[in-house]
C-alpha positions in Angstrom: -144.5 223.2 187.6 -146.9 220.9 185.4 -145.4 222.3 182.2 -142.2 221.5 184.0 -143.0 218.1 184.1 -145.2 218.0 180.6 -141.6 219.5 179.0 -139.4 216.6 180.8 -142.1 213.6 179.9 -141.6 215.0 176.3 -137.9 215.4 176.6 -137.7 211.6 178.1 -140.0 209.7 175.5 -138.1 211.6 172.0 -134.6 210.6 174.0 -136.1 206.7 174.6 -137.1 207.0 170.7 -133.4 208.5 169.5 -131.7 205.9 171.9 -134.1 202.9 170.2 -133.2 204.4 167.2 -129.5 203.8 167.9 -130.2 200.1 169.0 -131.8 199.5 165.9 -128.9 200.5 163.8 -126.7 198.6 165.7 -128.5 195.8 165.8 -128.9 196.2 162.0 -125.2 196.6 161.4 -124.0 193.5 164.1 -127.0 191.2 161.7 -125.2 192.0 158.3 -121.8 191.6 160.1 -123.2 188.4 161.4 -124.0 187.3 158.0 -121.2 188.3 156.3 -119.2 186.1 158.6 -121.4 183.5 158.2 -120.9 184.0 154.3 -117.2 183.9 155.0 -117.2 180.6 157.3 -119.4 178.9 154.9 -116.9 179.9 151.6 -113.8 178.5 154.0 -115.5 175.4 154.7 -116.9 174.7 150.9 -113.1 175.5 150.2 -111.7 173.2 152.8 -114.7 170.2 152.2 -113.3 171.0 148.4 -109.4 170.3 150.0 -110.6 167.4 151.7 -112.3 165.8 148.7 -109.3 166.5 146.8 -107.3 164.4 148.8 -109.4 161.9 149.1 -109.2 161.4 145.4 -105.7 161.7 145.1 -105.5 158.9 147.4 -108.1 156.5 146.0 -106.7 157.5 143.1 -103.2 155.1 144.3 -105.4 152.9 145.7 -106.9 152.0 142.6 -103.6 151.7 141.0 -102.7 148.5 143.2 -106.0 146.9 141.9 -104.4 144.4 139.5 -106.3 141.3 140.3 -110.0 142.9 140.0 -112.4 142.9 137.2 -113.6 145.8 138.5 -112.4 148.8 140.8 -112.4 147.5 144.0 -112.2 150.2 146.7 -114.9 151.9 144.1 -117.2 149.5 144.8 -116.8 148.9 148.5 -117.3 153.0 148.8 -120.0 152.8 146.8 -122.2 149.7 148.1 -121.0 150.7 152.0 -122.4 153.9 151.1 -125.8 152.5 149.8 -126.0 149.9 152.5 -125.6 152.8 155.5 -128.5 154.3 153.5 -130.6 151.4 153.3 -129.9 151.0 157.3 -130.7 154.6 157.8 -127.4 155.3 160.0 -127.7 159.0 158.6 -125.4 161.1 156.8 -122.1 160.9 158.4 -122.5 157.1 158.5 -122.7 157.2 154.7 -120.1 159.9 154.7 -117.6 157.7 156.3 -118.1 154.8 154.7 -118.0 156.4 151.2 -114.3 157.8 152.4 -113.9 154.6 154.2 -114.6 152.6 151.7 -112.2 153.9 149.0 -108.9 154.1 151.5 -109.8 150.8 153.0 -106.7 149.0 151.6 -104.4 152.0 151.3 -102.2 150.0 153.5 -101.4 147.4 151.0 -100.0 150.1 148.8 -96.7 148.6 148.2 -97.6 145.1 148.8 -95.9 142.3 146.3 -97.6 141.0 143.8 -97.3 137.5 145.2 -99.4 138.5 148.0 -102.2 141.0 145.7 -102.5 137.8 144.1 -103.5 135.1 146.6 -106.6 134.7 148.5 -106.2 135.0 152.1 -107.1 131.3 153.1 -103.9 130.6 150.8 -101.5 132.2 152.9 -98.7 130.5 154.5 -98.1 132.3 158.0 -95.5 134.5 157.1 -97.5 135.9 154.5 -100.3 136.1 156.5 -98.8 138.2 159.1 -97.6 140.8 156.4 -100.8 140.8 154.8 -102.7 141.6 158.2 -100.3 144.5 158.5 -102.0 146.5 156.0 -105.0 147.4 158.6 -102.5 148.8 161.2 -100.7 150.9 158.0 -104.0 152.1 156.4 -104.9 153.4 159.9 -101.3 155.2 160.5 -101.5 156.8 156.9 -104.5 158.4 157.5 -104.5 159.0 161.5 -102.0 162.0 160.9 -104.3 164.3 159.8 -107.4 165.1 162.3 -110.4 165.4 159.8 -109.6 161.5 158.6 -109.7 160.5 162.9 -113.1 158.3 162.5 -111.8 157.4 159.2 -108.9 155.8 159.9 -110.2 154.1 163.3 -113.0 152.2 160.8 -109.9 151.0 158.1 -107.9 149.8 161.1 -111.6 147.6 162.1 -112.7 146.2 158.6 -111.4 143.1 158.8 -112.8 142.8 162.5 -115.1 140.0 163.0 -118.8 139.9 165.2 -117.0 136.8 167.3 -113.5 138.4 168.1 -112.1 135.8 165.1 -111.4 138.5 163.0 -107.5 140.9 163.1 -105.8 142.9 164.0 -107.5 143.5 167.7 -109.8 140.7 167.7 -113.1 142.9 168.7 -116.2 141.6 169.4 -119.6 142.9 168.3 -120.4 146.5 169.8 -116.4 146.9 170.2 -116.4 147.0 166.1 -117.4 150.3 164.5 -120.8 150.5 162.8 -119.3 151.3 159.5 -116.7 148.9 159.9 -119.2 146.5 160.3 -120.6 147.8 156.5 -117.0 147.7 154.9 -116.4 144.1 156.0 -119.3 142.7 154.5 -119.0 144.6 150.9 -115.4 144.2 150.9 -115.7 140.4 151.9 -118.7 140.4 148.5 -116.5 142.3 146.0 -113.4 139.7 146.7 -115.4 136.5 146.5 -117.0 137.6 143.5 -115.0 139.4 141.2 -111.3 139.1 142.6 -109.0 137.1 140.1 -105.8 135.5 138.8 -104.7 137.5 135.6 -100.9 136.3 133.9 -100.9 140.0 132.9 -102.0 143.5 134.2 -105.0 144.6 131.3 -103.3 147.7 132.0 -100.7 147.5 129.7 -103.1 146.4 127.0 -104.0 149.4 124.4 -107.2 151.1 125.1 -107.9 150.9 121.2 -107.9 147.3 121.3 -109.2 146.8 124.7 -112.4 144.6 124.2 -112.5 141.5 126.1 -115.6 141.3 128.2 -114.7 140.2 131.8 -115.9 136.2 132.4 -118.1 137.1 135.4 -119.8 139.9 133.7 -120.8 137.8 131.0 -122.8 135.4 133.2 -124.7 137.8 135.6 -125.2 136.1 139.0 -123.7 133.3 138.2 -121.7 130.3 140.5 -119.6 132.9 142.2 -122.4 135.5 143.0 -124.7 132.8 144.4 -121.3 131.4 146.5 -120.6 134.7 147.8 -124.4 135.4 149.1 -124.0 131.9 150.3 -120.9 132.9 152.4 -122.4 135.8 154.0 -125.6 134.3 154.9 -123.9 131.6 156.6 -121.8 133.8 158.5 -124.5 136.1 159.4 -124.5 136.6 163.2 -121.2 135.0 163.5 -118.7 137.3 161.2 -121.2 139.6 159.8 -123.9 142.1 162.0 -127.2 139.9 160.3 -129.4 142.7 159.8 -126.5 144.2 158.0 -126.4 141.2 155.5 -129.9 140.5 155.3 -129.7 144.6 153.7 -127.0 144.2 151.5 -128.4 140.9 150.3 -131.7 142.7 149.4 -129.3 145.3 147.4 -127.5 143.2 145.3 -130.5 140.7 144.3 -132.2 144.2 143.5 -129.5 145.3 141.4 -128.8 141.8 139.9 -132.3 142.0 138.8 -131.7 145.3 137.1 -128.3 144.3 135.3 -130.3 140.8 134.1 -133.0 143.2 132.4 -130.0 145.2 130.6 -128.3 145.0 127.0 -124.7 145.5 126.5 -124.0 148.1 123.7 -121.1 150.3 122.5 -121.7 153.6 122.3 -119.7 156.4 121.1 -118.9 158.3 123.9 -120.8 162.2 123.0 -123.8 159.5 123.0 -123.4 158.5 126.4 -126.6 159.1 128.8 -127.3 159.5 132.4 -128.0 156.2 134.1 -126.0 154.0 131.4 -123.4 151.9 133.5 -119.8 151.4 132.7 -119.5 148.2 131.5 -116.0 147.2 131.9 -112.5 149.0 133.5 -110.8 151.6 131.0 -107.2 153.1 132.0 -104.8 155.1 131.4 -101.5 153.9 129.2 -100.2 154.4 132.5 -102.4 152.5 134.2 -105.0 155.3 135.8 -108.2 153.9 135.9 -110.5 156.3 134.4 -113.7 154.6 133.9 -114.8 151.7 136.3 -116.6 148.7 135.5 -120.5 149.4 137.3 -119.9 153.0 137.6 -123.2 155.0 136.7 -122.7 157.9 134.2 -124.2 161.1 135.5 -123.9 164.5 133.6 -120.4 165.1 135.7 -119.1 162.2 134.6 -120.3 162.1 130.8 -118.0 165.1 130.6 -115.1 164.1 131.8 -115.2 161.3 129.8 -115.7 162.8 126.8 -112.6 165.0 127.7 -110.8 161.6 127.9 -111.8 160.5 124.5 -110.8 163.7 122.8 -107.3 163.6 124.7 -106.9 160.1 123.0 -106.7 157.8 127.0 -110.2 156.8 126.6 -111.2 155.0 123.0 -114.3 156.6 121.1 -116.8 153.4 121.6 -117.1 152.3 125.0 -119.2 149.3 126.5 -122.3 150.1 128.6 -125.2 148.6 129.6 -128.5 150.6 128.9 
């Protein structure tokens, strides 16, 4: 009887050991198949963030080439500086997401739009332009709310001209009604006009890139009348337009950065010369009119290359100015 039971203990403890044996395996097996789909998830969404950023391009890429009355890009800028100021405010990374996105489609509704109106500032509207010129919010926002990924996107183009006192178009929000990033757009877009929006008899874009040397008049005079005017405009509006702590940061950034263009030289420098953290000095396109290289853009490793490319394709000439 006790060797009965001695046989069936024994029998029962190498059957538990076979059985955890089994687990194990399976458990094994269901771990690498759970890795190999997160492998596979990850790949689709690098391929589809890759889509995503394609498009984006693509469509910055007609923004920019509406930008007739700019010294520099403009929706580059405003991505850029919305970017850096959701940063500086810590809003976190799809804040700064957003706005970057945000910031280069912001006028993608004005694709289209005359030249008479690209060419006037808005207080020099009559009514009728006015009205078609507030439109473009409403487009931008119906452009881009046809595809799901740009939802948040298109809701913070159809607010960037929204203003902290309900003054601003096209809904006439008031403060917490207005979308953080929004908020960010309208204060860098507002900056960027002010500053270095202007009246040009003819697009440079039909000049030759060979012969394309003139310096733009604001560059030349770094913070001058129309930089102080502009910090002056947004101070005074602060609390009233503008989220205040929002302009108090981006006032901070641009005296920072003003400080750090002051302490620079201007230099042309064959491009296979170019370093990191040289800045574009001024706007190169295209014969088309594609702008390749924008005015304030920092060259990185990525974008040395490319440019270099440019140059040996014959669209981008073999000295260009920087500031180091």
């Amino acid at each position: 009887m006790e060797e009965n039971h001695n046989f069936k203990k024994e029998f029962d403890e190498n059957e538990l050991t076979t059985i955890n044996q089994q687990l194990n395996v399976q458990l094994k097996e269901r771990q690498e198949k759970i890795q190999e789909l997160e492998i596979l998830i990850d790949t689709i969404s690098t391929k589809f963030a890759d889509s995503i950023f394609r498009f984006v391009d693509v469509l910055s890429a007609i923004v920019t080439f509406q930008e007739k009355y700019y010294e520099t890009s403009h929706s580059r800028f405003v991505s850029k500086y919305s970017a850096r100021l959701a940063k500086e405010l810590d809003l976190g990374e799809e804040a700064i997401l957003n706005c970057q996105v945000a910031g280069l489609l912001h006028d993608i509704g004005k694709v289209g739009f005359k030249d008479s109106i690209m060419i006037k500032f808005p207080q020099e509207f009559n009514e009728k332009e006015r009205m078609y010129y507030n439109t473009h919010c409403e487009l931008g926002r119906d452009i881009l709310k046809r595809f799901s990924e740009f939802e948040i996107i298109a809701e913070i183009i159809y607010q960037h001209h929204e203003y902290l006192d309900g003054s601003g178009f096209p809904q006439g929000l008031r403060d917490k009604q207005i979308h953080p990033e929004a908020k960010i757009i309208s204060i860098v877009n507002t900056f960027h006009n002010l500053v270095y929006k202007v009246r040009k008899e003819v697009d440079p874009r039909t000049i030759s890139l060979v012969t394309q040397t003139t310096l733009p008049p604001s560059k030349a005079d770094i913070g001058g009348t129309r930089f102080l005017s502009a910090m002056k405009f947004l101070h005074e509006r602060a609390g009233v337009h503008f989220e205040k702590r929002f302009v108090e940061a981006f006032i901070q950034i641009m005296e920072e950065e003003r400080k750090m263009m002051g302490q620079k030289v201007i230099s042309r420098v064959p491009v296979h010369k170019l370093q990191s953290g040289m800045i574009i000095y001024q706007n190169y396109y295209t014969p088309s009119g594609l702008l390749i290289a924008s005015s304030g853009d920092v060259i990185d490793e990525d974008s040395k290359r490319a440019l270099i490319r440019f140059a040996e394709f014959g669209v981008l000439p073999s000295n260009i100015l920087v500031l180091k």
